[in-house]
N, C-alpha and C positions, 0 to 999 in steps of 0.2 A: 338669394341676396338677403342676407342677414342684418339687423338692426345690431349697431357696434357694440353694445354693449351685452351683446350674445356670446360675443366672441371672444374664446380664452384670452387673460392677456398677456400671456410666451406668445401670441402669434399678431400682436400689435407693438406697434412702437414706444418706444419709451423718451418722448419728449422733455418727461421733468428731468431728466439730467442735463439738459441746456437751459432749462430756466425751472425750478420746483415752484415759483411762483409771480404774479403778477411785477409783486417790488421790484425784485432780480432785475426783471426786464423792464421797467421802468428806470430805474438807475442806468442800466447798460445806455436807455434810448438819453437819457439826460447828460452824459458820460459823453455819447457823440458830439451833441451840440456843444458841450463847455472845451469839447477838443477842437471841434470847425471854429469855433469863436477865438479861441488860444491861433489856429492857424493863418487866420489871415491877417494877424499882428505881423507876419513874416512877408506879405505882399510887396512890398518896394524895398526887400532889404535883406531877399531870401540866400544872396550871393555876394553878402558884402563882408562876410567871417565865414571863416571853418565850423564856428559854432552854430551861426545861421540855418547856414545851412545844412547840418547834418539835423536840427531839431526841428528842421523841415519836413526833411524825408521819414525823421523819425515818425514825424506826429503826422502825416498820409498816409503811411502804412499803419498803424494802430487805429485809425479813423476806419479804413481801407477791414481792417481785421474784425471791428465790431459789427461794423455795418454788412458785412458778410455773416456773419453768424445770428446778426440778429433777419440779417431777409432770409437766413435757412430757417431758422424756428418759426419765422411766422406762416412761410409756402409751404412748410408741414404740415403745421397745423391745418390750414385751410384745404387741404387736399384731403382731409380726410375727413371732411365735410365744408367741401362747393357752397352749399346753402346759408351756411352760418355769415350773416353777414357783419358782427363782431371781429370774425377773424379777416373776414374781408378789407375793414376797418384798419388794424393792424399792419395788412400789407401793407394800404397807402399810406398809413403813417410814415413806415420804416421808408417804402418807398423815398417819400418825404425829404426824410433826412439825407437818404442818398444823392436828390438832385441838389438839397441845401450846400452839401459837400460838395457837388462838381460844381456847381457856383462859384463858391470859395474860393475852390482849390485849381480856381482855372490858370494860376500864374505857373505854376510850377511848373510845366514840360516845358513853356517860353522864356522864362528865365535858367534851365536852364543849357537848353538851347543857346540862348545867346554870351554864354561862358565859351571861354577856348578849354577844349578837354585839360587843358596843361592845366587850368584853375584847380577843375577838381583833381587832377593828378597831385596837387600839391595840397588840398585838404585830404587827400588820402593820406599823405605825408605827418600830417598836423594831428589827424585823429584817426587814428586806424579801427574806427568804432564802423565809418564810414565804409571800411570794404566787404563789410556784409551785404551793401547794397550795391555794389560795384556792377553787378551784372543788371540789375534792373535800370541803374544809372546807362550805362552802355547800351542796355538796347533803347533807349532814347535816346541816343545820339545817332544810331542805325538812323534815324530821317532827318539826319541836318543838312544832308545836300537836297528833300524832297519840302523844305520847310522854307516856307515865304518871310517878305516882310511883314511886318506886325500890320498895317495898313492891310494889305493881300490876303493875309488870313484871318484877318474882321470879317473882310469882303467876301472868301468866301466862305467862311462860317455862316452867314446870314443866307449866304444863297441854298445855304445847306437845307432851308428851313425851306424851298419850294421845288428841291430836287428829291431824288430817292425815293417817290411818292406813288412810281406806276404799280409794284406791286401789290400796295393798297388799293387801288383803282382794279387791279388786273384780279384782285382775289374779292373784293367786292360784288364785281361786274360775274364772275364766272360761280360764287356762290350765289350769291341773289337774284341774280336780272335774268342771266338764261335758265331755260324750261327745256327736258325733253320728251319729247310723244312717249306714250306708256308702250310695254313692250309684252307680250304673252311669256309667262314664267313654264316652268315645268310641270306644275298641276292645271294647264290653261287657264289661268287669271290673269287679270290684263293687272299688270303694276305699275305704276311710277321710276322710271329710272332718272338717278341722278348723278353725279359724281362720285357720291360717297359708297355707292350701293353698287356701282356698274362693274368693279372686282370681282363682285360677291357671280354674279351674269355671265365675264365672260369667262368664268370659269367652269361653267355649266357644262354637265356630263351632255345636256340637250341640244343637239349640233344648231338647230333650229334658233335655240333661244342665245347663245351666245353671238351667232352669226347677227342676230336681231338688234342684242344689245351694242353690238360693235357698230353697224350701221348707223343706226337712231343717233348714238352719242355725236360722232362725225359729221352727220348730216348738220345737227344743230351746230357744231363746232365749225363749218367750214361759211354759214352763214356772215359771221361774223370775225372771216380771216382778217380782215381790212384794219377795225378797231383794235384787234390783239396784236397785228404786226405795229402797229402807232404807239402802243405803248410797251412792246419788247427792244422796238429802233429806239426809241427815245430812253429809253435807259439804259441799252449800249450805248447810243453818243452819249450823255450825261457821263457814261466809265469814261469812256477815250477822252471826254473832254478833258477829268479835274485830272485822269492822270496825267496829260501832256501839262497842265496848268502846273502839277506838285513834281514834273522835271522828271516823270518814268515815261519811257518807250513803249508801252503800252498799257492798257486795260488788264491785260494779265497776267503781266510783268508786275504792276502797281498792289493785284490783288493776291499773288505769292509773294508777295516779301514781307507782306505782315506776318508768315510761315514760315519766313527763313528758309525760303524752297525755290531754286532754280527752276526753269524755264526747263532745262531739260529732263526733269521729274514728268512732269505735265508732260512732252512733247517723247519721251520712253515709253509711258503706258500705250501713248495708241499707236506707239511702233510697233510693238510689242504683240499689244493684240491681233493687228492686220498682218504680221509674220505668222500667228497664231490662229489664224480666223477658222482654219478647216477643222479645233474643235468644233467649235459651236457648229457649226454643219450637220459635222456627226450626231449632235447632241438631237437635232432636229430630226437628223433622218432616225434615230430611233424612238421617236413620239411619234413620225409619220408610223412607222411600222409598229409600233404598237397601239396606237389607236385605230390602225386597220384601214385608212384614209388611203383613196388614190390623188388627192390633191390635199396640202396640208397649206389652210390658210391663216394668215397672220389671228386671226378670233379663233384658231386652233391650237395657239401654241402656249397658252395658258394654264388649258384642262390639264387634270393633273392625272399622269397617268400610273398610280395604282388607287387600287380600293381605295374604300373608306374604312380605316385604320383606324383605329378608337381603342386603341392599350390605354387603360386608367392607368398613371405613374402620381401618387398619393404623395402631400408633401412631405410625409413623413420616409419614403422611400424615397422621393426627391433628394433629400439633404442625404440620404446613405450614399446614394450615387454618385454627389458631389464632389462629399470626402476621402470617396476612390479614385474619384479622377485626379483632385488637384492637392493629393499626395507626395506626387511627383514634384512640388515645386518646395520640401521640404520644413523640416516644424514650424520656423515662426511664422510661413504662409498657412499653415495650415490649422495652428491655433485660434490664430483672429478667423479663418472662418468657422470655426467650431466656437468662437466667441461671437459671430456676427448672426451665426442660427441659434444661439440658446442664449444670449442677452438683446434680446427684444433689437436691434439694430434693423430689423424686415417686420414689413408691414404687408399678410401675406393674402388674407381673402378679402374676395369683395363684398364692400356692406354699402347700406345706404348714403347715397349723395358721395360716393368718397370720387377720387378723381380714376377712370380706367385708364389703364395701359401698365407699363412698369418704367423704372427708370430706378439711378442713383443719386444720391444727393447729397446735402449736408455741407458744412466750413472746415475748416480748419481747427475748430474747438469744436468740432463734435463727432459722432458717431458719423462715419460716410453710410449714412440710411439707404436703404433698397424697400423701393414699392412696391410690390406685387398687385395681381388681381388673378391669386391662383384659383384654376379651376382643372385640374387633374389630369391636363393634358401634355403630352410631348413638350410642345410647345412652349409651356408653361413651364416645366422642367427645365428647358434650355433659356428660355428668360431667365431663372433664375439664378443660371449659372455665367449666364453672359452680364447681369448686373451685379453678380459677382466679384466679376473682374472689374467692370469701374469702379467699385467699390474698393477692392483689394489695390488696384493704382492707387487710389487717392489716401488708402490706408499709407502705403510705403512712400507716397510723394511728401505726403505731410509731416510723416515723423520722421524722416530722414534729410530735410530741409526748414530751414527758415519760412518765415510765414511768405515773406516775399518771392522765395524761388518755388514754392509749394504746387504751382498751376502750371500743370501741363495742357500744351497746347492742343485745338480742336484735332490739328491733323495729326496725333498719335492718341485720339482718346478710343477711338475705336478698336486698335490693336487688339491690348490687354480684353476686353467683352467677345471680341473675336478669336480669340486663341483659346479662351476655357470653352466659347461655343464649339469648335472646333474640338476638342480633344474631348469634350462629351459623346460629339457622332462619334468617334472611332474607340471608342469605350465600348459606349452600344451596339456598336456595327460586331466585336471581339465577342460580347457577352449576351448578345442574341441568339436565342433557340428557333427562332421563326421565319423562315424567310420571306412571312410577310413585313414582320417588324425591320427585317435589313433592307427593303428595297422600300419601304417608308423612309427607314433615316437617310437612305441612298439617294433617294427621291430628292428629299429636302435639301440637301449638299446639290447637288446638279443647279436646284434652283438657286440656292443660293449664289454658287459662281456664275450662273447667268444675269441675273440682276444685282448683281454686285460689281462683278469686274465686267463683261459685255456690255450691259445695258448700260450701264453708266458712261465706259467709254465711250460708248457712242455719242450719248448725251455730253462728254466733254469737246468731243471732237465738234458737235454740232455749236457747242457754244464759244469752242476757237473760230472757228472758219466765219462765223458771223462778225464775231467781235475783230478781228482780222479789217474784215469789209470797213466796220465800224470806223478804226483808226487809220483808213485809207480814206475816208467821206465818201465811202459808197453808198448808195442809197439802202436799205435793206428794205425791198417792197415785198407784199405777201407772196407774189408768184416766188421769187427770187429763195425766200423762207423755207415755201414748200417743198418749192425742187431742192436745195440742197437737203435737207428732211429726209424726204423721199428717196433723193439717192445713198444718201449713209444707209437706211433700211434695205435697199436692195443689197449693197455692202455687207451689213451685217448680220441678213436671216439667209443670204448666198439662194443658189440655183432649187433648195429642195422646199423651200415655200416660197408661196404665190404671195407679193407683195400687193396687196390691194390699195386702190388708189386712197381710200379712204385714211389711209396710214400719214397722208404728207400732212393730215391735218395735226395730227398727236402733240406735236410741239407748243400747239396752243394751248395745253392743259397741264402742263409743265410746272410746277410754280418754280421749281430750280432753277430755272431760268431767267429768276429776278432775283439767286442770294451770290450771284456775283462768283463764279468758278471755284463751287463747293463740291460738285458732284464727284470730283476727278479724286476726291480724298478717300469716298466709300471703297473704290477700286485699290488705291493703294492702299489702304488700310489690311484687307483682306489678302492681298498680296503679301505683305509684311508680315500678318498670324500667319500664313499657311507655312511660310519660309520656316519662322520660328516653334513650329509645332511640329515639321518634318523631323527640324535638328533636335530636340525633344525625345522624339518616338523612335528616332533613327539612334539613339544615343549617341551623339557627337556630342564630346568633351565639352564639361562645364557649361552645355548650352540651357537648361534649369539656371543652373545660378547666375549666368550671365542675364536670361531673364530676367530674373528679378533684378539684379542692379539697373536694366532698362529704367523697372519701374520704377527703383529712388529720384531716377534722374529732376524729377518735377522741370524747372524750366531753365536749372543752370548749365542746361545743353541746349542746345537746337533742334528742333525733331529730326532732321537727318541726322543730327550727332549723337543724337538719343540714343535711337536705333541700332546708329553701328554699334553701340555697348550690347544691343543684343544679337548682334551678328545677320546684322540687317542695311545693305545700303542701297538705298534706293535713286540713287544716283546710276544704278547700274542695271540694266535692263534684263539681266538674269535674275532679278526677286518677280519680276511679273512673268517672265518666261517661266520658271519653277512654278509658280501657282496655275497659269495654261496647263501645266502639262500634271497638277494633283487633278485638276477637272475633268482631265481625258484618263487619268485613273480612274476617277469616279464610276465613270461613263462604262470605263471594262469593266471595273466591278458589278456595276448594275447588271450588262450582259452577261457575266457570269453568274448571279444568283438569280436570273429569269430562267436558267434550264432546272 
């Protein structure tokens, strides 16, 4: 861990081309407020001319544009030093102006809401400046059958303010308040297990010490089934309730259509998978036989079964590997990223106070940044090629659209990071000498469709059939939680592991379970890279560049309409079946490079 200023700077970011200094961004932040102040001169009058209203929308989006670029530059800075409480400062400022602006600018979706489209159909007429926003205009009209009276939606805007509050309570309660007994490690020391650390256990090569850590955790967990069922029921009723109040048929009906995603998307994957289930079987029964187990239990199915694999991959061979892979996707893709590794755009070793993990970033006026915290591993290899890909989205969404269609939506951002992770293994898997290094990257792929599309499924299926209960005013008591819990897990590790009882408790340490029918995205998401990287590898016509037009899409498609531009419909239960059946490729491949 290196002090920042150790560090060449080719392998830091270059923030002064968003702001070279102080003034810059003070202007910019002075700029907002004389725009928020200009905007709500439009409050009772936003729909009474064509001119009105177009210098409405104009000046929300240009608000919408600064104040997005200006919360990129300052959550940069501060990640790259946590400590700094200047840039701390900074954030809240901008923060600031952001909530001064939804103050403002609270009239606009309700005004106009209560226009008949035929209004703006006839300022479209009047000013044709106006259908550049037509699409952003139109997806607010998508909830004017789901939109109250002005009275109704005061009322419930203010209840808004004492609902939605269990998962604060439930991540409060589960980081701070519970404690678990310590547990004997692999060098017999007695340690502290907690939440954060209990991955790290039950993955343990020491049958003893996983079996230990799995116990311990559960036992503390099943104490307090009672408390965690109280506030998982109470914010499923809270869904079922304001959805039936805002005029949707369900909780999860309510919470796909901010996605523009049918019910039978959700309700495809776990067909799909339970058609599909006797991979993942297989998957198990060759972890039972290779860790040599006569009973392979639920705290055994974690261990990872090969070696310990430690290939240094240097960031400087990093980036050569990169530019072999995602050559394929032809020059202007592959300049910006040969412009994005050698014009400071990655921010790549870890130094002090900076923020860990990786991610991509940035607005629409600046560089789509990539954090790294490389430290010379596979892994770290493959982060950088998967923040790559958000990166290179948000490169092609931004400059191939207007600021306002610019943002693609959550449920196609993981695509694009998943398809370059994906076509990295099977690069590696081609240009490996070792067959320890193929049945590492082999390894990782297994895992990954396991807890991507399996595990999740499961997790989506567990959180319909509750929420289901929910919109019927069934009770959802602890017993009730667990048995259904419990029986998905018998469902989805099948006859060759022993489901132990301790497993109906898991669901209580979920936190997914309070962001409201998000997990079912990870699954498709994957589903969707594997299709598109098949057609890719397999050469089917124009499937490269149809890719990429994907990416321009930003949000003047729908994520299913995205998609289909890159030959992806997930409306169809063959994108999840294709990817079951690359997993049980995986799986023969593994068997094949173990002789």
């Amino acid at each position: 861990m290196k002090d920042r200023d150790k560090i060449d700077k080719k392998y830091t970011w270059d923030l002064e081309v968003i702001y070279s200094g102080k003034k810059e961004f003070n202007d910019d932040c002075e700029l907002v407020k004389k725009k928020i102040k200009e905007l709500g001169k439009y409050e009772n009058k936003m729909t009474s001319s064509c001119n009105n209203f177009y210098e409405t929308i104009k000046l929300s989006f240009e608000i919408d544009r600064l104040i997005d670029k200006l919360l990129s530059y300052t959550s940069l800075s501060f990640d790259l030093d946590t400590s700094d409480n200047k840039k701390q400062e900074l954030c809240e400022m901008v923060s600031n102006l952001a909530n001064e602006y939804s103050r403002v600018g609270y009239f606009i979706v309700p005004s106009i809401l209560k226009c008949d489209y035929s209004v703006i159909e006839g300022f479209y007429n009047e000013d044709g400046r106006l259908k550049e926003y037509e699409r952003s205009i139109k997806d607010i009209y998508r909830y004017k059958d789901h939109t109250l009276s002005d009275a109704e939606e005061k009322l419930l805007s203010n209840i808004g303010k004492i609902t939605g509050n269990c998962f604060d309570t439930y991540e409060l309660f589960t980081d701070c308040d519970m404690s678990f007994d310590n547990i004997i490690n692999e060098d017999g020391e007695s340690v502290e297990l907690n939440n954060s650390n209990y991955s790290l256990y039950i993955e343990s090569k020491d049958r003893k010490v996983r079996k230990s850590a799995f116990e311990n955790l559960y036992r503390e967990y099943k104490k307090f089934t009672n408390t965690i069922a109280s506030l998982i029921s109470t914010n499923m009723k809270e869904l079922s309730t304001i959805s039936k109040i805002e005029k949707y048929d369900s909780a999860i009906e309510r919470s796909l259509y901010q996605d523009e995603v049918g019910i039978e998307v959700y309700n495809n994957l776990i067909d799909s998978v339970h058609k599909n289930i006797e991979y993942i079987y297989d998957y198990y029964k060759l972890k039972k036989e290779i860790l040599g187990l006569d009973e392979l239990h639920l705290y055994d199915v974690y261990v990872p079964i090969v070696g310990n694999y430690d290939k240094k991959y240097d960031y400087e061979t990093a980036k050569k590997n990169i530019l072999d892979v995602l050559k394929v996707f032809g020059d202007e893709y592959i300049n910006k990223v040969k412009e994005a590794l050698n014009s400071r755009w990655i921010d790549v070793y870890p130094t002090k106070n900076k923020r860990t993990g990786g991610y991509s970033g940035g607005s629409y006026d600046t560089y789509p940044y990539i954090l790294l915290n490389y430290q010379d591993k596979y892994h770290d290899m493959s982060t950088l090629i998967h923040e790559m890909g958000h990166s290179m989205h948000s490169y092609y969404s931004r400059t191939y659209n207007n600021y306002q269609d610019s943002s693609y939506r959550i449920f196609v951002a993981e695509v694009a990071s998943t398809v370059n992770e994906l076509l990295l293994s099977y690069y590696m898997l081609d240009h490996s000498d070792t067959k320890e290094e193929k049945l590492s990257i082999l390894n990782n792929l297994m895992e990954l469709y396991r807890a991507t599309i399996y595990r999740q499924t499961m997790f989506a299926e567990f959180e319909k059939k509750i929420s289901e209960m929910a919109d019927k005013e069934e009770a959802l008591t602890s017993e009730k939680l667990c048995d259904i819990y419990y029986d998905l897990n018998k469902f989805y590790f099948g006859d060759s592991v022993i489901v132990d009882d301790e497993i109906r408790y898991e669901w209580e340490r979920i936190p997914h379970f309070y962001y409201d029918f998000y997990v079912y995205k990870y699954s498709t998401g994957l589903s969707a890279a594997t299709m598109i990287v098949k057609n890719i590898l397999e050469g089917k016509e124009k499937a490269a560049e149809n890719y990429i037009e994907f990416l321009k899409c930003g949000s003047r498609l729908s994520p299913i309409e995205s998609l289909k531009v890159a030959g992806v419909d997930l409306t169809k239960k063959e994108v999840i079946d294709e990817a079951l059946l690359e997993f049980k490729h995986i799986i023969d491949m593994y068997r094949e490079n173990m002789k």
